[in-house]
N, CA, C and O atoms as CSV, one atom per row, in Angstrom:
chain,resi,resn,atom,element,x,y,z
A,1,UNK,N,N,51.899,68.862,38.484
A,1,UNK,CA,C,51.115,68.142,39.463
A,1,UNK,C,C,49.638,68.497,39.389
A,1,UNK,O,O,48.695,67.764,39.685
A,2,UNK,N,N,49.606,69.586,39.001
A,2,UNK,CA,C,47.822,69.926,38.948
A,2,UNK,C,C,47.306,69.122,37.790
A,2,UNK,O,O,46.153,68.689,37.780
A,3,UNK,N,N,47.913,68.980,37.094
A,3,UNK,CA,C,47.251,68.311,35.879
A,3,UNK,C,C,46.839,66.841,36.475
A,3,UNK,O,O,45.764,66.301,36.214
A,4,UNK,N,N,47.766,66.320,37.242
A,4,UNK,CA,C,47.489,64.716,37.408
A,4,UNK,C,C,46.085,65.129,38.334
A,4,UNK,O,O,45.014,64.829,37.807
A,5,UNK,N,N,46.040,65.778,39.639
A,5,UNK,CA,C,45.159,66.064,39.969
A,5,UNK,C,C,43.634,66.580,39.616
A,5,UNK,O,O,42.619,66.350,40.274
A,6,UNK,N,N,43.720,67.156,38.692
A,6,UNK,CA,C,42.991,68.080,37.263
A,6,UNK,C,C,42.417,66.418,36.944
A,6,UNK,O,O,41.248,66.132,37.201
A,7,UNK,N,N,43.275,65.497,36.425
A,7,UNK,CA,C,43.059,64.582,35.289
A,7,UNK,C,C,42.082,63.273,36.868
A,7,UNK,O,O,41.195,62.475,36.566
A,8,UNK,N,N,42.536,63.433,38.133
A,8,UNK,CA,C,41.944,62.326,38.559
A,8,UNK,C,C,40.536,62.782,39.708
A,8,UNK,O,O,39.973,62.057,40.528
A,9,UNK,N,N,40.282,64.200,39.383
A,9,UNK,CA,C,39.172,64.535,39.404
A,9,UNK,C,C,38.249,64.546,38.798
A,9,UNK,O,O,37.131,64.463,39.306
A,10,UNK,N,N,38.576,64.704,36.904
A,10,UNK,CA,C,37.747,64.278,36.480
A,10,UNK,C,C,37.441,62.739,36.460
A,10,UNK,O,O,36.256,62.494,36.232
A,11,UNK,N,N,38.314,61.566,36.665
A,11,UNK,CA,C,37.508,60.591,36.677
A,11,UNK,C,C,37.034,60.178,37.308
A,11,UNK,O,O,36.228,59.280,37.066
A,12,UNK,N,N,37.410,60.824,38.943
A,12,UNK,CA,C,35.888,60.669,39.546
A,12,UNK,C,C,34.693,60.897,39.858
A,12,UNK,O,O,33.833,60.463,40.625
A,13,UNK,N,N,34.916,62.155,38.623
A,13,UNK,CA,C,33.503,63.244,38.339
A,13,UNK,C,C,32.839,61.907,37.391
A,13,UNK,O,O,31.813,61.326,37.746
A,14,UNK,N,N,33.583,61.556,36.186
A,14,UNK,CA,C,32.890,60.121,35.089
A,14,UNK,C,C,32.514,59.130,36.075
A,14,UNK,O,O,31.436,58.544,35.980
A,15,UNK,N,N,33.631,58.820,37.362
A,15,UNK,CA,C,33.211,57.499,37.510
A,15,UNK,C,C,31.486,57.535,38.594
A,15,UNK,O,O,30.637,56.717,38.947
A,16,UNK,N,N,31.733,58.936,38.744
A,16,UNK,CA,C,30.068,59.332,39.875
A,16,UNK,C,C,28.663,59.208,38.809
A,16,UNK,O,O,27.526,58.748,38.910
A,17,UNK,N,N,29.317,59.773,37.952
A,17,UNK,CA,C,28.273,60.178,36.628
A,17,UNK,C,C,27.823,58.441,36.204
A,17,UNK,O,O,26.631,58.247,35.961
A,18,UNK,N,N,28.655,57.407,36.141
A,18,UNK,CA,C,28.545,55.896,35.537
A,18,UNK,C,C,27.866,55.545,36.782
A,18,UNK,O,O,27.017,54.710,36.470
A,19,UNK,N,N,27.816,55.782,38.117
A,19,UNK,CA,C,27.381,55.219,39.206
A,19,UNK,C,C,26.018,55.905,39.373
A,19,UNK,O,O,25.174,55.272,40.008
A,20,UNK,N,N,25.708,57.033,38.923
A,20,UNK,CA,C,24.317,57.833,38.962
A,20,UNK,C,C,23.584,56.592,37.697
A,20,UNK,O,O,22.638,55.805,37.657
A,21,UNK,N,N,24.512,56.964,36.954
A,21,UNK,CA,C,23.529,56.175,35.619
A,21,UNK,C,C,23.018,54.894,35.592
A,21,UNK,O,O,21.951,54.616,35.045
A,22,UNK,N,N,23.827,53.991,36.234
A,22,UNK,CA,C,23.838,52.562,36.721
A,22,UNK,C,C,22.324,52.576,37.414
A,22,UNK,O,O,21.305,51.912,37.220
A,23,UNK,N,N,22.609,53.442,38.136
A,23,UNK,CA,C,21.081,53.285,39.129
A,23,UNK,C,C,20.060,53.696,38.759
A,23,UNK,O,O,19.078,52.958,38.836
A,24,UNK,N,N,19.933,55.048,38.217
A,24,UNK,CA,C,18.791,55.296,37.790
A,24,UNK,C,C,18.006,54.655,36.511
A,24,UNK,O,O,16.792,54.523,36.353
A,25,UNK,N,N,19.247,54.245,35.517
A,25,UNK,CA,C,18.972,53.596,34.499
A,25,UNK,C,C,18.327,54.470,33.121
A,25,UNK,O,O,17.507,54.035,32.313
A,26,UNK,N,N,18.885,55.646,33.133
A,26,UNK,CA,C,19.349,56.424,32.426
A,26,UNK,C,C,20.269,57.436,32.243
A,26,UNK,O,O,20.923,57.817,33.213
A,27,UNK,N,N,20.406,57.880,31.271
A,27,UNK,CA,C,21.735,59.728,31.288
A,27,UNK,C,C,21.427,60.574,30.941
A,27,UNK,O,O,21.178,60.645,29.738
A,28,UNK,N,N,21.277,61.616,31.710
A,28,UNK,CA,C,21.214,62.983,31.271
A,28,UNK,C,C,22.471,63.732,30.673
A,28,UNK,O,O,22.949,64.224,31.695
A,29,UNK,N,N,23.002,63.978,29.998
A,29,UNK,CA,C,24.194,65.256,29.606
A,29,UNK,C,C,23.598,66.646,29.192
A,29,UNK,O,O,22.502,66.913,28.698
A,30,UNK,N,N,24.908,67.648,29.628
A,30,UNK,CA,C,24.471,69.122,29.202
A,30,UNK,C,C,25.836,69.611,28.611
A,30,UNK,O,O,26.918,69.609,29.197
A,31,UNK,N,N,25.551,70.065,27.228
A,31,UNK,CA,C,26.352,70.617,26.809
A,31,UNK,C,C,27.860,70.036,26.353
A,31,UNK,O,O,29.046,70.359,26.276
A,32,UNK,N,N,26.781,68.772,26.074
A,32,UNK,CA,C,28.785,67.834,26.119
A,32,UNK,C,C,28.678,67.845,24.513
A,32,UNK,O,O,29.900,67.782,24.379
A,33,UNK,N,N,28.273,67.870,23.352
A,33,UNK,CA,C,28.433,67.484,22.109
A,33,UNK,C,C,27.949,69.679,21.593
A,33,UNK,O,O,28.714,70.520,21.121
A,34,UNK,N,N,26.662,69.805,21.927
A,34,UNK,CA,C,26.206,71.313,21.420
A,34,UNK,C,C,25.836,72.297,22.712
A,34,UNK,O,O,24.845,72.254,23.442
A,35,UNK,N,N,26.817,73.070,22.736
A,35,UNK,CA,C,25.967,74.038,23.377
A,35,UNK,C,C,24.832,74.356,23.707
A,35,UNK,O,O,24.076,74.406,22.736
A,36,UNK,N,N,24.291,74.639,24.820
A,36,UNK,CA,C,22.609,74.681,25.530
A,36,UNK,C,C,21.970,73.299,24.842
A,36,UNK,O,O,21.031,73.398,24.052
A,37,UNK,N,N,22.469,72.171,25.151
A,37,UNK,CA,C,21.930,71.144,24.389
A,37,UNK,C,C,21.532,70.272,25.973
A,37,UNK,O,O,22.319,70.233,26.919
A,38,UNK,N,N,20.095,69.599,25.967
A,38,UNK,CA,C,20.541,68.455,27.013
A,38,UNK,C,C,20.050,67.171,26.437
A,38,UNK,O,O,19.055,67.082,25.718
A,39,UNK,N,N,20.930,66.035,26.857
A,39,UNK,CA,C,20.510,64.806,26.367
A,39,UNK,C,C,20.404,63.978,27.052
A,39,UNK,O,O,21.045,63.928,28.102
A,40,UNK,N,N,19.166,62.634,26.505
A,40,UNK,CA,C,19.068,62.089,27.477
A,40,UNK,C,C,18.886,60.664,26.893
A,40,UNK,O,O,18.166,60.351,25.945
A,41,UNK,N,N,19.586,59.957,27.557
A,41,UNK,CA,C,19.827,58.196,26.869
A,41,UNK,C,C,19.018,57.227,27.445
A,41,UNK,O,O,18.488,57.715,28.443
A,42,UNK,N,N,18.706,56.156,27.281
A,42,UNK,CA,C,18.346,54.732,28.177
A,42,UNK,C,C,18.875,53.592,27.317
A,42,UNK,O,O,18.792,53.448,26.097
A,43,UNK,N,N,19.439,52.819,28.237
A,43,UNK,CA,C,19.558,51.286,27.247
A,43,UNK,C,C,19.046,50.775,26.930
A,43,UNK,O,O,17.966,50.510,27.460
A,44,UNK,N,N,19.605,50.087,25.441
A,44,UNK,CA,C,19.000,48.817,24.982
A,44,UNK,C,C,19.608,47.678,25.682
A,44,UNK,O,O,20.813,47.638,25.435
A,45,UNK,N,N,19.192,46.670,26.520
A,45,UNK,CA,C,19.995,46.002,26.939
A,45,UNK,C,C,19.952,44.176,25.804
A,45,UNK,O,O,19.042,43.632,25.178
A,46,UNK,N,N,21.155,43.868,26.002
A,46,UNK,CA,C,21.435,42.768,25.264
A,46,UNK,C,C,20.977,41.218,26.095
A,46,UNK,O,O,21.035,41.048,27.313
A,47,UNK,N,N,20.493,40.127,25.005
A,47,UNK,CA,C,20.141,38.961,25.987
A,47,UNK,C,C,21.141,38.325,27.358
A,47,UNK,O,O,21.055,37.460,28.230
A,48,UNK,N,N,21.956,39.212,26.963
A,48,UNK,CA,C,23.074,38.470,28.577
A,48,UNK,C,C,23.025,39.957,29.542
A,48,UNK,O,O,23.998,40.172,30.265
A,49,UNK,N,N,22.308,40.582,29.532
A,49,UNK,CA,C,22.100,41.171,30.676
A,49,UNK,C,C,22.829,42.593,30.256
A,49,UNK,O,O,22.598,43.649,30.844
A,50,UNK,N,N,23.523,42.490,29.414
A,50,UNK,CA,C,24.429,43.777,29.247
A,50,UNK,C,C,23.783,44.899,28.221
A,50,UNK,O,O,23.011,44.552,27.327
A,51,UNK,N,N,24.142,46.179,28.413
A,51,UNK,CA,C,23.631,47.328,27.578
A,51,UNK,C,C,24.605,47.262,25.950
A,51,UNK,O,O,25.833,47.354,25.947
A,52,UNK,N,N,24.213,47.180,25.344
A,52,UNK,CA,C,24.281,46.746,24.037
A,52,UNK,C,C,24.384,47.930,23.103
A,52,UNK,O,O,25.376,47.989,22.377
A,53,UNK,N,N,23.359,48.992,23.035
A,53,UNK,CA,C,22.731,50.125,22.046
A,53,UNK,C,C,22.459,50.802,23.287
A,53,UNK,O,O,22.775,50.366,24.395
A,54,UNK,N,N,21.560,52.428,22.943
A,54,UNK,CA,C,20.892,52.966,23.986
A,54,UNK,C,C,20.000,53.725,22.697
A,54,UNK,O,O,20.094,53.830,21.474
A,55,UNK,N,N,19.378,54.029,23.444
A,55,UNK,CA,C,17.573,55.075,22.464
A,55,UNK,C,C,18.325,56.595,23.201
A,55,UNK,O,O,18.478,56.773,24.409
A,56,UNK,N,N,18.655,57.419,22.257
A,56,UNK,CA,C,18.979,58.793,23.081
A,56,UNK,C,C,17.906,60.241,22.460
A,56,UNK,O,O,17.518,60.298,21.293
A,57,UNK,N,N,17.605,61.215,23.431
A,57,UNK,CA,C,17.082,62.186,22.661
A,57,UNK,C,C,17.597,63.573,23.224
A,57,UNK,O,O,17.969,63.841,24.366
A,58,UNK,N,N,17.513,64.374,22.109
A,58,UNK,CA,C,18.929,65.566,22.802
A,58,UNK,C,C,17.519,66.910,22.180
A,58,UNK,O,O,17.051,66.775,21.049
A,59,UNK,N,N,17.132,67.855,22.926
A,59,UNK,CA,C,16.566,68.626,23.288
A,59,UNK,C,C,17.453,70.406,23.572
A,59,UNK,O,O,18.674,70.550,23.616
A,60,UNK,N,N,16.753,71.172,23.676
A,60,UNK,CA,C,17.291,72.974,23.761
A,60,UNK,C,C,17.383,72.753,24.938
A,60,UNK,O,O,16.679,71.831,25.350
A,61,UNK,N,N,18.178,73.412,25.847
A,61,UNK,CA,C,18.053,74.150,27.318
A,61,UNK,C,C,17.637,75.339,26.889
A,61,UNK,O,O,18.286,76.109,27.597
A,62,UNK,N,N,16.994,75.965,26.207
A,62,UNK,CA,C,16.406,77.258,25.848
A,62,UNK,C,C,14.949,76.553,26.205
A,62,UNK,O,O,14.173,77.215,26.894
A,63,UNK,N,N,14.641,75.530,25.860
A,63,UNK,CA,C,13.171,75.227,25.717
A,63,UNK,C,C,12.862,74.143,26.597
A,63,UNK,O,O,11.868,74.317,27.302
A,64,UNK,N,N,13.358,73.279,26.696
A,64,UNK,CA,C,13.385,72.630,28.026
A,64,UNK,C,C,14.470,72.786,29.159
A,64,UNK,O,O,15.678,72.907,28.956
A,65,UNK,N,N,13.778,72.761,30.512
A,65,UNK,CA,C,15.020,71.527,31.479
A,65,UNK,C,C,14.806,70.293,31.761
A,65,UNK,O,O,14.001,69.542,31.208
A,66,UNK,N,N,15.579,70.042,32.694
A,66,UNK,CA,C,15.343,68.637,33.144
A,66,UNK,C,C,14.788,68.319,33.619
A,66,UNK,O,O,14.689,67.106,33.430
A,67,UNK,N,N,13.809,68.893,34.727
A,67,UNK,CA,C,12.606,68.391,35.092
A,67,UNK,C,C,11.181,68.008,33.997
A,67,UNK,O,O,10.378,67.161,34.388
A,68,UNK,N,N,10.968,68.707,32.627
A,68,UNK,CA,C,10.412,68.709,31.863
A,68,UNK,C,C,10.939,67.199,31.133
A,68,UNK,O,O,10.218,66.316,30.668
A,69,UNK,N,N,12.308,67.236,31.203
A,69,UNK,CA,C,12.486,66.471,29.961
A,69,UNK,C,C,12.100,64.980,31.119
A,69,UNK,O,O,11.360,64.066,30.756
A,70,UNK,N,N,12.616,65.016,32.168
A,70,UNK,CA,C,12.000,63.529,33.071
A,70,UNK,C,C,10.626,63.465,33.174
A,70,UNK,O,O,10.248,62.651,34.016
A,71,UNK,N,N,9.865,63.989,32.660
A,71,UNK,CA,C,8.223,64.469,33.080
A,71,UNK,C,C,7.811,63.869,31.762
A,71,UNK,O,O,7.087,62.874,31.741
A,72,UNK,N,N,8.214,64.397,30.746
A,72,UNK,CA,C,7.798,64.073,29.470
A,72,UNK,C,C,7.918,63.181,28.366
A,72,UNK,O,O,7.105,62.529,27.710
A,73,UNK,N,N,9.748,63.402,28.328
A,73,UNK,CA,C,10.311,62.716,27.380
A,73,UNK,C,C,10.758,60.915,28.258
A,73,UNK,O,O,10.308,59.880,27.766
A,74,UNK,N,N,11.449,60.895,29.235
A,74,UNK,CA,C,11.762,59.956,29.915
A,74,UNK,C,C,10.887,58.746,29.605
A,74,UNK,O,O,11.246,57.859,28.830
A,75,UNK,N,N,9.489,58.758,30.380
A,75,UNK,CA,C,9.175,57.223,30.323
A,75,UNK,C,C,8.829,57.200,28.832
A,75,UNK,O,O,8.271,56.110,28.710
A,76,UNK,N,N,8.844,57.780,27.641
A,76,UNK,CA,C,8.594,57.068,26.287
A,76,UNK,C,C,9.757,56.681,26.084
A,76,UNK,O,O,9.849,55.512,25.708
A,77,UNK,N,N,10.692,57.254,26.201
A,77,UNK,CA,C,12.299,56.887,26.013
A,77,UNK,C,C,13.055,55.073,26.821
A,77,UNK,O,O,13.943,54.293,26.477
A,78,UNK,N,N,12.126,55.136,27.904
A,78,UNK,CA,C,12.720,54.311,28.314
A,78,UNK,C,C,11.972,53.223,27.568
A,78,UNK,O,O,12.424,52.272,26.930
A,79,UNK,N,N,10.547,53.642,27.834
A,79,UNK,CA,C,9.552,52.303,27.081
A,79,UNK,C,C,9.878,51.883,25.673
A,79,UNK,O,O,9.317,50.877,25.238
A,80,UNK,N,N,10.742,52.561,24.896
A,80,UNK,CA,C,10.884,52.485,23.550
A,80,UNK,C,C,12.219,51.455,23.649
A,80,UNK,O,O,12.403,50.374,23.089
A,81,UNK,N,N,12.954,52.104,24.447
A,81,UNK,CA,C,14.387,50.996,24.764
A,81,UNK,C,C,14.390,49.686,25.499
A,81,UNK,O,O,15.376,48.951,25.553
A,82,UNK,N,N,12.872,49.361,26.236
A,82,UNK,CA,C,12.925,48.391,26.889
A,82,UNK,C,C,12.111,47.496,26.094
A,82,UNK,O,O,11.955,46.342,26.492
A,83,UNK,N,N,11.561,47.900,24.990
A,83,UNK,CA,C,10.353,47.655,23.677
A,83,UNK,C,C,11.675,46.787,22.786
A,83,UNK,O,O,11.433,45.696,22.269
A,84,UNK,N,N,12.610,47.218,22.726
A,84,UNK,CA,C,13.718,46.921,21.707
A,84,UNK,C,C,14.800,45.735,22.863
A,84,UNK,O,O,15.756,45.099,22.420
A,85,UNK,N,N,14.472,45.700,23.914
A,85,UNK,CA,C,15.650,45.198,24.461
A,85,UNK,C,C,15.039,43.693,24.451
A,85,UNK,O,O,14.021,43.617,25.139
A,86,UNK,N,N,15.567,42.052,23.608
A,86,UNK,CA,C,15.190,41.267,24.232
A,86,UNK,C,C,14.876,41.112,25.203
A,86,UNK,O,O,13.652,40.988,25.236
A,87,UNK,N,N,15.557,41.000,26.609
A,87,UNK,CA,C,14.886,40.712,27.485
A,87,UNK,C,C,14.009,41.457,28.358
A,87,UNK,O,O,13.656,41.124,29.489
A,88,UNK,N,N,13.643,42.670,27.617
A,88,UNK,CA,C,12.141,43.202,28.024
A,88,UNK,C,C,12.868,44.582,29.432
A,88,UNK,O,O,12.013,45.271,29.988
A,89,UNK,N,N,14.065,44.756,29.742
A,89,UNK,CA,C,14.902,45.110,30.796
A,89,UNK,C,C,14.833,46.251,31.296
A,89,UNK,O,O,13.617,46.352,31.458
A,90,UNK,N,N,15.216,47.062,31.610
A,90,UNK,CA,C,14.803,48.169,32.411
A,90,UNK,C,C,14.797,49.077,33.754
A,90,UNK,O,O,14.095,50.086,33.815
């Protein structure tokens, strides 16, 4: 029984994480692919409105956090993905 429980906590840990992302209109991750790694995505969105591709850039947690990386890296990231998205989106 813990496992089912185990298993439907995490998807509502994913499904909070898809509802953060939705809104802000980007993703941060830590540590999901490299250790002390953080990454951070924005869409490319497609001419029917939908996210298609995304522009991602993955950075140290030794050398940055996340306030740095939203300070710095963010609006080129997004401007680069909204540069690529037909309908200009964002």
């Amino acid at each position: 029984m813990s496992d089912r429980n185990g298993g439907r906590a995490h998807r509502d840990q994913i499904a909070d994480n898809i509802s953060r992302t939705t809104q802000d209109g980007y993703a941060i991750s830590r540590n999901q692919m490299i250790l002390n790694e953080i990454g951070l995505a924005a869409p490319i969105w497609g001419p029917d409105g939908r996210a298609r591709a995304a522009v991602q850039c993955s950075v140290s947690s030794y050398r940055w956090d996340e306030d740095l990386l939203r300070g710095k890296v963010l609006p080129a990231l997004l401007e680069t993905a909204n540069a690529n998205s037909p309908m200009g989106q964002g």
